[in-house]
PyMOL Python script that loads the backbone (N, CA, C, O; Angstrom):
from pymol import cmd

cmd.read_pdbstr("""\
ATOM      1  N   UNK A   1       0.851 -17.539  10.375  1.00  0.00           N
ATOM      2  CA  UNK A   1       0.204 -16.891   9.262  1.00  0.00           C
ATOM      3  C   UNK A   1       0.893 -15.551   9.043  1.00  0.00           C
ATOM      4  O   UNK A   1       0.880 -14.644   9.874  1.00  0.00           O
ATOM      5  N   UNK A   2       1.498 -15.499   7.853  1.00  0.00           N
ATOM      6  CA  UNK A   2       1.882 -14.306   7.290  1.00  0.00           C
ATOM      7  C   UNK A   2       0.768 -13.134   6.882  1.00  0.00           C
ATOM      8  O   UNK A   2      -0.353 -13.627   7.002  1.00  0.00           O
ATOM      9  N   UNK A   3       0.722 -12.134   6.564  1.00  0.00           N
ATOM     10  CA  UNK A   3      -0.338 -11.335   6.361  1.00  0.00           C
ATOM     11  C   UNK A   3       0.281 -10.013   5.755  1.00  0.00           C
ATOM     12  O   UNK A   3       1.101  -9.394   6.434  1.00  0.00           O
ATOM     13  N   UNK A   4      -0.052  -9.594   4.603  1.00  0.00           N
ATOM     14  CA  UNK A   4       0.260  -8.011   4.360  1.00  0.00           C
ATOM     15  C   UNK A   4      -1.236  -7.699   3.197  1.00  0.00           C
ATOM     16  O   UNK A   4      -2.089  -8.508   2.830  1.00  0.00           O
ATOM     17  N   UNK A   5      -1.085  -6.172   2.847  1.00  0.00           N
ATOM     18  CA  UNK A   5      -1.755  -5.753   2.557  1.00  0.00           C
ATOM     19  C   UNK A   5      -0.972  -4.431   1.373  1.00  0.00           C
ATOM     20  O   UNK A   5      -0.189  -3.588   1.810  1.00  0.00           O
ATOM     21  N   UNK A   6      -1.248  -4.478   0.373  1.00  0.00           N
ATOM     22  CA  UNK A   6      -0.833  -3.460  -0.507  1.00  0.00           C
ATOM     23  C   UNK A   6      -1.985  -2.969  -1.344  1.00  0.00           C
ATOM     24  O   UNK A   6      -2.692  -3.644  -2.092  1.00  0.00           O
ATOM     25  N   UNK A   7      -2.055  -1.607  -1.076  1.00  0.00           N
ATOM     26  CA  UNK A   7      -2.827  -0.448  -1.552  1.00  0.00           C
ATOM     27  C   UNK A   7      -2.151   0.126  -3.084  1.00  0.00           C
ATOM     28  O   UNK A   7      -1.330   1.037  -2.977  1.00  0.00           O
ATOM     29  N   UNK A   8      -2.476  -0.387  -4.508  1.00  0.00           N
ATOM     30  CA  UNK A   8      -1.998  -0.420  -5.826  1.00  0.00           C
ATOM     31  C   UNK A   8      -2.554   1.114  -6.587  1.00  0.00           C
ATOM     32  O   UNK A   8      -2.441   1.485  -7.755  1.00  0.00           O
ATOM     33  N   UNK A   9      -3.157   1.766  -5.442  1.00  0.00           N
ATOM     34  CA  UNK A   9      -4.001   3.388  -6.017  1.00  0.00           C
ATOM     35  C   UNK A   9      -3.728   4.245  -6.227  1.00  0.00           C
ATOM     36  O   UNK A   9      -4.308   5.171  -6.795  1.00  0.00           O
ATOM     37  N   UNK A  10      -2.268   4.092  -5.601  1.00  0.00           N
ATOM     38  CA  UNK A  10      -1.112   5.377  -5.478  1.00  0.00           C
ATOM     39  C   UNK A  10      -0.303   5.860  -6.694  1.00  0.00           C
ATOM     40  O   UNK A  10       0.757   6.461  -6.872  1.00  0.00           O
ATOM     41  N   UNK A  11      -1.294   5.319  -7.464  1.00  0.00           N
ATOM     42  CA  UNK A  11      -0.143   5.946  -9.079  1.00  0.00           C
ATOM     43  C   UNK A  11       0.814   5.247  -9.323  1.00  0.00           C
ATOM     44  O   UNK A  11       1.872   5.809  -9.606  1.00  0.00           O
ATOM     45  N   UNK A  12       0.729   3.532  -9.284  1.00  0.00           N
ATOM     46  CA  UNK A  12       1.213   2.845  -9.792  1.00  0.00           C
ATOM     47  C   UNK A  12       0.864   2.581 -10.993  1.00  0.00           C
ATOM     48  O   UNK A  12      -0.280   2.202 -11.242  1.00  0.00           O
ATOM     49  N   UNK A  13       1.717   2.725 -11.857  1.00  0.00           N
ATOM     50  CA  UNK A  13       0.930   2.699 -13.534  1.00  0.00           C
ATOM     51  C   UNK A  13       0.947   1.146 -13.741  1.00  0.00           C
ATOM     52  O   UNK A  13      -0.170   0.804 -14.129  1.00  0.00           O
ATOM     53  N   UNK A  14       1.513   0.434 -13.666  1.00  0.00           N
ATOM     54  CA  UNK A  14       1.151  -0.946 -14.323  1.00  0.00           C
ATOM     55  C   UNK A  14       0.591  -2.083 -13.176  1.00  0.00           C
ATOM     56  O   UNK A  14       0.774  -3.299 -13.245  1.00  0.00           O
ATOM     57  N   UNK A  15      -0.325  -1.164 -11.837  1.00  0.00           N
ATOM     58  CA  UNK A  15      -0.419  -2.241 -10.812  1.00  0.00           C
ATOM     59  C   UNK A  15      -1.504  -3.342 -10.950  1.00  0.00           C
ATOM     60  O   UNK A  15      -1.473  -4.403 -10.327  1.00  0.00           O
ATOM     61  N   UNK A  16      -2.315  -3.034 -11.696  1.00  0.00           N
ATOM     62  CA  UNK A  16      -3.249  -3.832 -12.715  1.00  0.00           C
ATOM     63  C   UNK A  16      -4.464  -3.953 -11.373  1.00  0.00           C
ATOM     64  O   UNK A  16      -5.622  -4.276 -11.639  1.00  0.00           O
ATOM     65  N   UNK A  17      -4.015  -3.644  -9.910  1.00  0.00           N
ATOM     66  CA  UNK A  17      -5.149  -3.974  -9.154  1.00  0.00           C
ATOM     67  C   UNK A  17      -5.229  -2.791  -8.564  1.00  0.00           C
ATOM     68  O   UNK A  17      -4.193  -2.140  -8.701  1.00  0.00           O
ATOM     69  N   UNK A  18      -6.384  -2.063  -7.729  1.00  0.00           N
ATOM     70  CA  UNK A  18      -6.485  -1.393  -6.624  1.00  0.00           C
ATOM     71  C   UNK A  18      -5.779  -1.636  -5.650  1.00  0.00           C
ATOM     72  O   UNK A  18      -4.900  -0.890  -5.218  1.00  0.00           O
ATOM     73  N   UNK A  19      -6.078  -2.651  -5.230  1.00  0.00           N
ATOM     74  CA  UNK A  19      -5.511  -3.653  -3.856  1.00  0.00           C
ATOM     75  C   UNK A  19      -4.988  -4.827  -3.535  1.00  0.00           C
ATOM     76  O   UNK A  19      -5.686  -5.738  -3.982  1.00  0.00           O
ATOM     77  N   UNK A  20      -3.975  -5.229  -2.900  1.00  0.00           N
ATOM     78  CA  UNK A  20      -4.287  -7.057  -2.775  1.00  0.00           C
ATOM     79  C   UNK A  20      -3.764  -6.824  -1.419  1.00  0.00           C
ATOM     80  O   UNK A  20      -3.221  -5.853  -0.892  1.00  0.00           O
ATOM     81  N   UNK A  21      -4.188  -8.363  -0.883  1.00  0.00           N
ATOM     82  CA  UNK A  21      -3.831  -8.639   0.576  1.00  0.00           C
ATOM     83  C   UNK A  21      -3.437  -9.965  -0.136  1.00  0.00           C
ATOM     84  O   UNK A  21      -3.943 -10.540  -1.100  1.00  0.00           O
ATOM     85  N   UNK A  22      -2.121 -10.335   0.835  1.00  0.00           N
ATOM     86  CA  UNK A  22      -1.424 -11.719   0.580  1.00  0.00           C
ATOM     87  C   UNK A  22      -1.641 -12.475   1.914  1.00  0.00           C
ATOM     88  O   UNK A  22      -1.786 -11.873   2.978  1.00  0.00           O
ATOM     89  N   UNK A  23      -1.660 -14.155   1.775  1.00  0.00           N
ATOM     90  CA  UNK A  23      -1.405 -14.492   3.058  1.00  0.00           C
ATOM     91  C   UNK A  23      -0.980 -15.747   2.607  1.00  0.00           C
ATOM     92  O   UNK A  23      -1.297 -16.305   1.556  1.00  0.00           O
ATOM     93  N   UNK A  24       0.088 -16.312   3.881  1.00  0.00           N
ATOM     94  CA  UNK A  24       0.551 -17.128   4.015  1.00  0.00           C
ATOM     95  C   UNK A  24       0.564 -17.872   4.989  1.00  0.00           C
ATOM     96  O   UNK A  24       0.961 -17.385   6.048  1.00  0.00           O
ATOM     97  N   UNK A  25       0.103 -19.412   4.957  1.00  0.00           N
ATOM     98  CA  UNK A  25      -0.213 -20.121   6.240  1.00  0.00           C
ATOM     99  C   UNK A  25       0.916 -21.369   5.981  1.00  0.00           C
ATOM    100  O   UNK A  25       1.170 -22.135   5.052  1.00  0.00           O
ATOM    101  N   UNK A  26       1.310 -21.185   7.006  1.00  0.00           N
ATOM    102  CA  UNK A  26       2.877 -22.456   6.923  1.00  0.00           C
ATOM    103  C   UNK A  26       2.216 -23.566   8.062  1.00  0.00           C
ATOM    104  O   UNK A  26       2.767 -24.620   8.380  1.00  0.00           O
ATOM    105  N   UNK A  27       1.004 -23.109   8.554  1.00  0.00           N
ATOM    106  CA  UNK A  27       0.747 -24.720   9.294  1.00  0.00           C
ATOM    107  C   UNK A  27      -0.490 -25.793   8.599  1.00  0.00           C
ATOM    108  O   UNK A  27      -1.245 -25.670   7.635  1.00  0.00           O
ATOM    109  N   UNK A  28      -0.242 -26.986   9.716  1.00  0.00           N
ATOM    110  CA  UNK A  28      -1.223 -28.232   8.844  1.00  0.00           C
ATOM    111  C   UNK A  28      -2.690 -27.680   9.099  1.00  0.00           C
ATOM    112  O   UNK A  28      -3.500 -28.530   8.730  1.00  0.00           O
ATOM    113  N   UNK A  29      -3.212 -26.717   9.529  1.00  0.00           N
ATOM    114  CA  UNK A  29      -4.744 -26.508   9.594  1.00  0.00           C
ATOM    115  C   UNK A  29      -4.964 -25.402   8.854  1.00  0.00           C
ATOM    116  O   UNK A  29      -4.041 -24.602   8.706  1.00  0.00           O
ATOM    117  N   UNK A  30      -6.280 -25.165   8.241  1.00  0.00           N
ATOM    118  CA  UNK A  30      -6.527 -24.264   7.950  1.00  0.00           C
ATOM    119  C   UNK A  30      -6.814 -22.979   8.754  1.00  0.00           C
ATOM    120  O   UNK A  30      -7.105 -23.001   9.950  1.00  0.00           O
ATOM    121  N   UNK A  31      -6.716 -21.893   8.033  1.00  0.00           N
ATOM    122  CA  UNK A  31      -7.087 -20.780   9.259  1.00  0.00           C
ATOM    123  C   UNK A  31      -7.674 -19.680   8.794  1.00  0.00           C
ATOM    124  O   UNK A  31      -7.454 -19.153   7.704  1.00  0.00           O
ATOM    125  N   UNK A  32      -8.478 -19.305   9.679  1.00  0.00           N
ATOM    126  CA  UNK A  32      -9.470 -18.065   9.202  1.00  0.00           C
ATOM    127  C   UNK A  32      -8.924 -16.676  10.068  1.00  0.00           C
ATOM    128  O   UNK A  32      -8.809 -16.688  11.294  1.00  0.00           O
ATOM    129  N   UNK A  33      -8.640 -15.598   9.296  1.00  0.00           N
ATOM    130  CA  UNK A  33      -8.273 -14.598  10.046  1.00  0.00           C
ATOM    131  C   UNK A  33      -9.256 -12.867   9.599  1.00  0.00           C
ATOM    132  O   UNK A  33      -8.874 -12.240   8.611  1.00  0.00           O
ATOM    133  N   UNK A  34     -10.231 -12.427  10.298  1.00  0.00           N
ATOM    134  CA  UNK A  34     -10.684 -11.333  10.313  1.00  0.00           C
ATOM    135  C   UNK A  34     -10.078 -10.045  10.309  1.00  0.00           C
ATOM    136  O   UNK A  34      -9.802  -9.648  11.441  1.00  0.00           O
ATOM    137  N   UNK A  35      -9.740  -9.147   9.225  1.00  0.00           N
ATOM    138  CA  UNK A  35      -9.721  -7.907   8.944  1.00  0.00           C
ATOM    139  C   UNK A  35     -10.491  -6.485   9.099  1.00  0.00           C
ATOM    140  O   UNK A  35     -10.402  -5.656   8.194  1.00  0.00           O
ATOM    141  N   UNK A  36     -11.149  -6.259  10.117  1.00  0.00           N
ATOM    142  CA  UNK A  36     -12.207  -5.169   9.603  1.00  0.00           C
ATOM    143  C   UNK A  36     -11.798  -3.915   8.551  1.00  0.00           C
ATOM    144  O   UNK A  36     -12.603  -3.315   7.839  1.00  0.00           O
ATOM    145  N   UNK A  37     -10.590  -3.711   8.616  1.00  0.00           N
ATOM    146  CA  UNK A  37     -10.282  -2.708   8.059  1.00  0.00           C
ATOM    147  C   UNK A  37     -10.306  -2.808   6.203  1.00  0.00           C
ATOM    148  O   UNK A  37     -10.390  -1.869   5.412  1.00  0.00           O
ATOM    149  N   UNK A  38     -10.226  -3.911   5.986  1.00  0.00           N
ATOM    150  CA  UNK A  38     -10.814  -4.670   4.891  1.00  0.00           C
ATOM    151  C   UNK A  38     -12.385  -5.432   4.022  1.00  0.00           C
ATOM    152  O   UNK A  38     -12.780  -5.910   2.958  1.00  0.00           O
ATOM    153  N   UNK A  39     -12.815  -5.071   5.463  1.00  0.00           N
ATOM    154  CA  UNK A  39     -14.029  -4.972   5.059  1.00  0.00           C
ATOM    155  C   UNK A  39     -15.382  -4.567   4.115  1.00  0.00           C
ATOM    156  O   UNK A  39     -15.706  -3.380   4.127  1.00  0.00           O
ATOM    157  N   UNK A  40     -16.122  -5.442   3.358  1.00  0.00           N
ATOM    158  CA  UNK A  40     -16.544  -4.410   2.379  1.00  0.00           C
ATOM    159  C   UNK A  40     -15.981  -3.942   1.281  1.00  0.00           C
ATOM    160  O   UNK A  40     -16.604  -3.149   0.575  1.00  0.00           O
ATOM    161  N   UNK A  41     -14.889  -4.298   1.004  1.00  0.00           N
ATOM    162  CA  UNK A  41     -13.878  -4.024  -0.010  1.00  0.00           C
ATOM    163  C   UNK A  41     -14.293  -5.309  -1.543  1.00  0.00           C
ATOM    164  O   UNK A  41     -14.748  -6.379  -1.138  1.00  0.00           O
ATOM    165  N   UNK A  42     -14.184  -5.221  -2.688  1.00  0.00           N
ATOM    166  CA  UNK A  42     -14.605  -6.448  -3.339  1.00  0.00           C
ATOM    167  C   UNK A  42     -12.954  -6.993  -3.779  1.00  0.00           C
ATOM    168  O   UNK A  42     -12.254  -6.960  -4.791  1.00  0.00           O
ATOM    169  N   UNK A  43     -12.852  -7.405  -2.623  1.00  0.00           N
ATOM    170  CA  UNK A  43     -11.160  -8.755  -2.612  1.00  0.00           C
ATOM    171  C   UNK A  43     -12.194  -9.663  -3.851  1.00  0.00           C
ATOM    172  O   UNK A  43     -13.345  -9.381  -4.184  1.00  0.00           O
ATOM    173  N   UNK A  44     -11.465 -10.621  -4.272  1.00  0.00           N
ATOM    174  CA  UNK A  44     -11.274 -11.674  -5.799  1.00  0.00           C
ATOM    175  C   UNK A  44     -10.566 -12.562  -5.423  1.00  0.00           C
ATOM    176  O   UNK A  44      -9.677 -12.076  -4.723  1.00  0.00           O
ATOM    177  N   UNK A  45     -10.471 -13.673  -5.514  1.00  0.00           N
ATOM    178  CA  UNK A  45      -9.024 -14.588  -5.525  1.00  0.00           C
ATOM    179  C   UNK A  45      -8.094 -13.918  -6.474  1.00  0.00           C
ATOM    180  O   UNK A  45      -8.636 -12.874  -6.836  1.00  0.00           O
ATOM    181  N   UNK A  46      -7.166 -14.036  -6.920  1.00  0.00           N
ATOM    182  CA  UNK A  46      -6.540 -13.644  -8.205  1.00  0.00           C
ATOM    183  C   UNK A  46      -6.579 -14.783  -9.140  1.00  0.00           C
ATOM    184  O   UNK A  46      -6.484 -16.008  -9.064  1.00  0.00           O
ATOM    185  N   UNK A  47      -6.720 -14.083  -9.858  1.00  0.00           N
ATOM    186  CA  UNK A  47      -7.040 -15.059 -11.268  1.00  0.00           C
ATOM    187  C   UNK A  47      -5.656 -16.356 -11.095  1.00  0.00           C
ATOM    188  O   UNK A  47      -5.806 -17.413 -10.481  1.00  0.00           O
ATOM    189  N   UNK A  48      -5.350 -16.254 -11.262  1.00  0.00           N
ATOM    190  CA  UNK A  48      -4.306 -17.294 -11.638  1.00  0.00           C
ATOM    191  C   UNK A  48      -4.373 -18.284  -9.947  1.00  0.00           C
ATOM    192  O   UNK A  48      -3.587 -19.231  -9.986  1.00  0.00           O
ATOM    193  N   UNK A  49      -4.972 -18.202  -8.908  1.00  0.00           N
ATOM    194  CA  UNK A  49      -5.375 -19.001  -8.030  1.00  0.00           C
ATOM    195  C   UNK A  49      -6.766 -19.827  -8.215  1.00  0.00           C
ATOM    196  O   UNK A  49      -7.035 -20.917  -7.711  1.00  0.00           O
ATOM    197  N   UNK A  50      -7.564 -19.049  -9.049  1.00  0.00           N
ATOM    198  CA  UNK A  50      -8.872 -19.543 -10.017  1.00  0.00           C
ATOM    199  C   UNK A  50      -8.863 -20.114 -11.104  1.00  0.00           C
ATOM    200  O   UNK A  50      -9.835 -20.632 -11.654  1.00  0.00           O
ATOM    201  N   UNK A  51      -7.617 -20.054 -11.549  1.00  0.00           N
ATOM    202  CA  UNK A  51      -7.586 -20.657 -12.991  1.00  0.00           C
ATOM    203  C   UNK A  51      -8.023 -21.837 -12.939  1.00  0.00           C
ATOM    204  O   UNK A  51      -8.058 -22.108 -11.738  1.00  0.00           O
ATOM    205  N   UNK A  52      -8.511 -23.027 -13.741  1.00  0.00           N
ATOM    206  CA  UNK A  52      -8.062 -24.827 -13.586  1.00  0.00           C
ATOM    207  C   UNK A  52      -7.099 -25.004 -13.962  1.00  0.00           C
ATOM    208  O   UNK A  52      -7.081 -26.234 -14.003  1.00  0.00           O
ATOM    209  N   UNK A  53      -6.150 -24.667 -14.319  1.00  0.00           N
ATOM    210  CA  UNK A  53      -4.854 -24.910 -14.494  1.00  0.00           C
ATOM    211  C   UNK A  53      -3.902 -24.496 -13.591  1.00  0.00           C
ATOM    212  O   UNK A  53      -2.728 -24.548 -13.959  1.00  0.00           O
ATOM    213  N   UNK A  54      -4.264 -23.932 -12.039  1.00  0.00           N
ATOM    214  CA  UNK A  54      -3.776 -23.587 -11.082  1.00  0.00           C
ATOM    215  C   UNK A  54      -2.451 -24.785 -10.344  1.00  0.00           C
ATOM    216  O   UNK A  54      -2.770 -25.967 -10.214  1.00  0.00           O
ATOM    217  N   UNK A  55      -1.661 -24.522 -10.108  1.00  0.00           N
ATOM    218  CA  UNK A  55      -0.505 -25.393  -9.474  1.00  0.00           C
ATOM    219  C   UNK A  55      -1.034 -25.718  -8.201  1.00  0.00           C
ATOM    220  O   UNK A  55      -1.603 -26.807  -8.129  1.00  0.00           O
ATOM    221  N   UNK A  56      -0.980 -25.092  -7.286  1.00  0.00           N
ATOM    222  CA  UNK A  56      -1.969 -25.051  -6.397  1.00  0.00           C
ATOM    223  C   UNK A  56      -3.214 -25.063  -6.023  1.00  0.00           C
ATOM    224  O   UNK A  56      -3.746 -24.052  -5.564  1.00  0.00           O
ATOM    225  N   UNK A  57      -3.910 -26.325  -6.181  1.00  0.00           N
ATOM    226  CA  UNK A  57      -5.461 -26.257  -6.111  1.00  0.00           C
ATOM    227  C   UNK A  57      -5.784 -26.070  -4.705  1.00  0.00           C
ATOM    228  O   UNK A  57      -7.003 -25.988  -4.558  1.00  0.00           O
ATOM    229  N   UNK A  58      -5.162 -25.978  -3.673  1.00  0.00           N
ATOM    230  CA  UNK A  58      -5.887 -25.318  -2.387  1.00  0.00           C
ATOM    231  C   UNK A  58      -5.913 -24.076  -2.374  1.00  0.00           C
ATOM    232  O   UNK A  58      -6.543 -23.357  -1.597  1.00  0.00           O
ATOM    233  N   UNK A  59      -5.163 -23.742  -3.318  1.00  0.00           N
ATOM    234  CA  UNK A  59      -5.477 -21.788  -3.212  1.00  0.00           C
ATOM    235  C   UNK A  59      -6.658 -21.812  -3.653  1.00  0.00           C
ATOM    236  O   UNK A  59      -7.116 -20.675  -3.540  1.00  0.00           O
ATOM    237  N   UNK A  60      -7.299 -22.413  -4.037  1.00  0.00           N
ATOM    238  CA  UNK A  60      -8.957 -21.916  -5.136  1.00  0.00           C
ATOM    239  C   UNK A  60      -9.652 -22.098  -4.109  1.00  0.00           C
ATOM    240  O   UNK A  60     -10.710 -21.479  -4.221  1.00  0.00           O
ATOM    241  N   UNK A  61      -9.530 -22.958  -2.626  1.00  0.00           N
ATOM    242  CA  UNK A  61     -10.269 -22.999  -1.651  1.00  0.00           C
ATOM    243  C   UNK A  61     -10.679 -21.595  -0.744  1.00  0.00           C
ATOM    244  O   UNK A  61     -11.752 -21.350  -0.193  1.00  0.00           O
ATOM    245  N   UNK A  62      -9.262 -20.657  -0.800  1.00  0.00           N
ATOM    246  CA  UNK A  62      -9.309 -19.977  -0.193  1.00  0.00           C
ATOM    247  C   UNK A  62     -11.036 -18.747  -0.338  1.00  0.00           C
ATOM    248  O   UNK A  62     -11.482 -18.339  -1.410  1.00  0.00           O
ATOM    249  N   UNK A  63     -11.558 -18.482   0.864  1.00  0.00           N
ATOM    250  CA  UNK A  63     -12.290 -17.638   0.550  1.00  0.00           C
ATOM    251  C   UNK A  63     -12.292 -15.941   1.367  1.00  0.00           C
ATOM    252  O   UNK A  63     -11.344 -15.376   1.913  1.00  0.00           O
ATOM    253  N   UNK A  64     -13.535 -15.520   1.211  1.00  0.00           N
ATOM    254  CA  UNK A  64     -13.321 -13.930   1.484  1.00  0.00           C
ATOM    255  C   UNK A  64     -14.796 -13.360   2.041  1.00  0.00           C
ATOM    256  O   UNK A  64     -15.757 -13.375   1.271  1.00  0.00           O
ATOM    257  N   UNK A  65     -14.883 -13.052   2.881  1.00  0.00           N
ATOM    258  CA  UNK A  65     -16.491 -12.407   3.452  1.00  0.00           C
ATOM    259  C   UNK A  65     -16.763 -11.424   3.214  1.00  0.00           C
ATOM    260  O   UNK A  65     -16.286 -10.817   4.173  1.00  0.00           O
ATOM    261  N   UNK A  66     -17.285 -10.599   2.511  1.00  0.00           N
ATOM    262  CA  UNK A  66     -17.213  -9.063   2.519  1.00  0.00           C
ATOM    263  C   UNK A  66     -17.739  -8.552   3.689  1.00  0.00           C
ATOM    264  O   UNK A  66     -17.284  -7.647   4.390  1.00  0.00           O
ATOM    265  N   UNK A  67     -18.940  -9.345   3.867  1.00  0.00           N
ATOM    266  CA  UNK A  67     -19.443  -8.613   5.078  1.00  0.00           C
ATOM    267  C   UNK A  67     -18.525  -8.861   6.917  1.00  0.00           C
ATOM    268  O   UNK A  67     -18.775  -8.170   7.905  1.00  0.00           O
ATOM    269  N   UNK A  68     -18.015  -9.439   6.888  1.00  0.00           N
ATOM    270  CA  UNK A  68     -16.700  -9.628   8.098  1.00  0.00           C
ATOM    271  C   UNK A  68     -15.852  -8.931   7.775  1.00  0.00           C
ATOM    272  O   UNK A  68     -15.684  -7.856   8.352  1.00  0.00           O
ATOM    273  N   UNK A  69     -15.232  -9.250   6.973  1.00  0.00           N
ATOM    274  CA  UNK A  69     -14.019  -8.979   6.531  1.00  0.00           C
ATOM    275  C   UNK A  69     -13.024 -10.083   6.846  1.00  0.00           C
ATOM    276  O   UNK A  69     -11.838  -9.886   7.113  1.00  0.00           O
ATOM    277  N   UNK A  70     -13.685 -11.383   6.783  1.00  0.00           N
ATOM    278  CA  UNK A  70     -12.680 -12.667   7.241  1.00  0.00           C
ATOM    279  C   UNK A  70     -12.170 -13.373   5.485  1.00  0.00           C
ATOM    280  O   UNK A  70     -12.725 -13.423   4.388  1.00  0.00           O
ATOM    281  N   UNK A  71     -11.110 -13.728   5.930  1.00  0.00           N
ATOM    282  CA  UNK A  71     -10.493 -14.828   4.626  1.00  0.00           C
ATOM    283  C   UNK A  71      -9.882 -16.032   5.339  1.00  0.00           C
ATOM    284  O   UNK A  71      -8.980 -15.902   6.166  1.00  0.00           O
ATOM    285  N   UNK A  72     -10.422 -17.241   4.979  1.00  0.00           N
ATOM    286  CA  UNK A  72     -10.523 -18.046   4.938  1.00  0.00           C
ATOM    287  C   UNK A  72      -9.139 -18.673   4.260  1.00  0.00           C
ATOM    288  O   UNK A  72      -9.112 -18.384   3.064  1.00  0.00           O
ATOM    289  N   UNK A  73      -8.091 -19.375   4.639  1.00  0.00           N
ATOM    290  CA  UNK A  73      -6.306 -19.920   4.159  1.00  0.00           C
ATOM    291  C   UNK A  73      -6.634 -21.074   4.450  1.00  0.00           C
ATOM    292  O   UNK A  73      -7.120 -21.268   5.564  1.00  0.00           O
ATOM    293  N   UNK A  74      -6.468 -22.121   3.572  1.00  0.00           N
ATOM    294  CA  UNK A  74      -6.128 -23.702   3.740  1.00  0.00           C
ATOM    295  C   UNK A  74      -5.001 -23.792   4.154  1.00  0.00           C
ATOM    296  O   UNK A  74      -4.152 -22.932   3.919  1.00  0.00           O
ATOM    297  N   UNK A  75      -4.786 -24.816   4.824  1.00  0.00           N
ATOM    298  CA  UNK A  75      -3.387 -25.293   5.484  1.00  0.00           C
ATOM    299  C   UNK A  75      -2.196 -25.408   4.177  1.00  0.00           C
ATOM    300  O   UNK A  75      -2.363 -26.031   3.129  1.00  0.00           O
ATOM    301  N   UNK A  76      -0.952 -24.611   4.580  1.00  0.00           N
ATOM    302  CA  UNK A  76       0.081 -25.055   3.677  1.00  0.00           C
ATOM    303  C   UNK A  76      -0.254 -24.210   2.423  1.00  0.00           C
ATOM    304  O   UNK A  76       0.262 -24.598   1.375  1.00  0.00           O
ATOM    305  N   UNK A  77      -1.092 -23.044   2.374  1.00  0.00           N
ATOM    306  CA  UNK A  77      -1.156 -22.593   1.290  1.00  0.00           C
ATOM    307  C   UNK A  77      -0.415 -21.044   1.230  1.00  0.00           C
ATOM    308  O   UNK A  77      -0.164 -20.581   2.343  1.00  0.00           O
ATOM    309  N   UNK A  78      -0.012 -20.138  -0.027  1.00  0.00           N
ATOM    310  CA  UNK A  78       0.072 -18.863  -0.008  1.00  0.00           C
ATOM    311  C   UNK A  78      -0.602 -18.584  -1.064  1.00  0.00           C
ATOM    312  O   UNK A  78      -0.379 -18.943  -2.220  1.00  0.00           O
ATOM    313  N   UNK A  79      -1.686 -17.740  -0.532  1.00  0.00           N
ATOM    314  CA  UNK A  79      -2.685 -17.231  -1.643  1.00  0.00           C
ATOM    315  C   UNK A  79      -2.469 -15.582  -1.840  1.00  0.00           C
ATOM    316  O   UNK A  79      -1.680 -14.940  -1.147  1.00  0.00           O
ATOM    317  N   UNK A  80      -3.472 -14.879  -3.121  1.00  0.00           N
ATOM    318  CA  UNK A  80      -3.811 -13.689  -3.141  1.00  0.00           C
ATOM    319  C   UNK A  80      -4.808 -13.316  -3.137  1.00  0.00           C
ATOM    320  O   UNK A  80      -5.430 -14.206  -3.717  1.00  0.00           O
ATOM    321  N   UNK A  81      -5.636 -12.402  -2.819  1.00  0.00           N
ATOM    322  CA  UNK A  81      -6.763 -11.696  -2.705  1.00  0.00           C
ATOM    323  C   UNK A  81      -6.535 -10.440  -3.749  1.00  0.00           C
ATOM    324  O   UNK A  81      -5.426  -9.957  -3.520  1.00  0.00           O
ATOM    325  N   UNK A  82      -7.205  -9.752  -4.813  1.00  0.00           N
ATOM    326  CA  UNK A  82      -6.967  -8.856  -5.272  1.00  0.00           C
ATOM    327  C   UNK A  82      -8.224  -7.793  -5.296  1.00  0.00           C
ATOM    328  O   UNK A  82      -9.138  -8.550  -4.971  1.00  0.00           O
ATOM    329  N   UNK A  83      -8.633  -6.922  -5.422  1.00  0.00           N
ATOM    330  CA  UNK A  83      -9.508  -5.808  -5.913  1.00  0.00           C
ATOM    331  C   UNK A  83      -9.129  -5.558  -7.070  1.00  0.00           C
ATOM    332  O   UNK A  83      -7.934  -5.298  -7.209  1.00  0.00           O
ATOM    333  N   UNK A  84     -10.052  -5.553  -8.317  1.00  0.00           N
ATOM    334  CA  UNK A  84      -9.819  -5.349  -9.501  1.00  0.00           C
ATOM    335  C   UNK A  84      -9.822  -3.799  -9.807  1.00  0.00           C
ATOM    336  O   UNK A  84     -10.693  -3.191  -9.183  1.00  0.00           O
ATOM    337  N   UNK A  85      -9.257  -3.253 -10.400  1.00  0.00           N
ATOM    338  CA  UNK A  85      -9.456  -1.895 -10.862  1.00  0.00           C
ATOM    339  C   UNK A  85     -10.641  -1.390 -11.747  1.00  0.00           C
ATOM    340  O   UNK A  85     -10.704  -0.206 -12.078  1.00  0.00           O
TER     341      UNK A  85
END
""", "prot")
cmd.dss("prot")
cmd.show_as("cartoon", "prot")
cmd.util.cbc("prot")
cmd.orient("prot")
């Protein structure tokens, strides 16, 4: 599982989000990985992983706890998490 985190608050003029965390799971299971430091934060799928017209319909699986701070990756997927501005 890949994992990063970008903070969009810093006077990025066209970052369209506060925040996103990316992740990437290259194996056959799904996997859940806990953040506290993320916690409480209002993560989103990103729209275009929500769309129905999504390429990837296991990204729409992916989910997000606020109160953990866990997100939830289907196997074989790379999703986004965003905070809307």
């Amino acid at each position: 599982m890949i994992v990063g985190d970008i903070d969009g608050s810093g006077g990025y003029a066209d970052a369209n989000f506060q925040e996103l965390a990316y992740f990437i799971n290259v194996d056959k299971t799904a996997h859940q990985i806990v953040i506290p430091q993320l916690a409480a934060k209002a993560f989103a799928l990103h729209p275009v992983h929500a769309a129905a017209s999504a390429a990837d319909t296991r990204a729409a699986q992916a989910t997000y706890d606020a109160a953990t701070g866990t997100f939830s990756v289907p196997a074989r997927t790379a999703v986004v998490f965003v905070v809307p501005q």
